[in-house]
C-alpha positions in Angstrom: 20.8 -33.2 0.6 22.5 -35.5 -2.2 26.2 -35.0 -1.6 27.5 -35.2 -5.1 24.5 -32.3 -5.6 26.4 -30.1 -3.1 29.5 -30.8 -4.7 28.1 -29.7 -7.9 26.7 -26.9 -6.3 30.0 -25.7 -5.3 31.7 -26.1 -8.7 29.0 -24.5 -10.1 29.4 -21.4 -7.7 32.6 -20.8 -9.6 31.4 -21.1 -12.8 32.0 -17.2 -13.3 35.9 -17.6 -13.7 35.8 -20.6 -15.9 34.3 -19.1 -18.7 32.3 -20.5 -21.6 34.6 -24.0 -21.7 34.2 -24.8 -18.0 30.2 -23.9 -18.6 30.4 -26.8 -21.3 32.2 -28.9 -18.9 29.9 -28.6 -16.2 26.6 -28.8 -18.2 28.1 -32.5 -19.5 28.9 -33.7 -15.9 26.1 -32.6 -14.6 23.7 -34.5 -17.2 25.8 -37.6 -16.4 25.9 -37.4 -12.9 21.4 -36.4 -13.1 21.4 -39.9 -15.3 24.5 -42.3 -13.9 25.1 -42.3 -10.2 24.1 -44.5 -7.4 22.1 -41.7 -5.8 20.8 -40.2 -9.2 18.8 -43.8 -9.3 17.9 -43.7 -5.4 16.5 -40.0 -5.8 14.2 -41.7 -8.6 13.1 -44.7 -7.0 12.1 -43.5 -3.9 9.6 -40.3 -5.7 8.6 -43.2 -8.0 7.6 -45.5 -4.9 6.3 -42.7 -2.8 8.8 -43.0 -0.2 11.4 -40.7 1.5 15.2 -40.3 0.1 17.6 -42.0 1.7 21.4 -40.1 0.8 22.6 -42.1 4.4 24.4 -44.9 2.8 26.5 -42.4 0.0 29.6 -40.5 1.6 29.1 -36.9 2.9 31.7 -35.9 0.6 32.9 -37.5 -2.6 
């Protein structure tokens, strides 16, 4: 329910026309965006103190 996961969701739906560049492209942001965003380190916090996710306080869409 992370909204910067659905937006990657929906880039990665087109991967198909982008060929093997825009693969490359994508892989890269999304290891940066798994290790550097605000909601990367909430996701990780709250399974490492046993609590729910809270995505509230990010914008639905970026």
């Amino acid at each position: 329910k992370s909204p910067t996961a659905i937006k990657m969701l929906k880039f990665g739906f087109n991967l198909i026309d982008d060929g093997l560049v825009g693969q490359q492209v994508y892989a890269g942001e999304a290891t940066r965006l798994a290790y550097g965003t605000e909601e990367a380190v909430e996701g990780r916090n709250a399974f490492l103190e046993k609590r729910p996710r809270d995505f509230s306080k990010f914008p639905k869409f970026p």
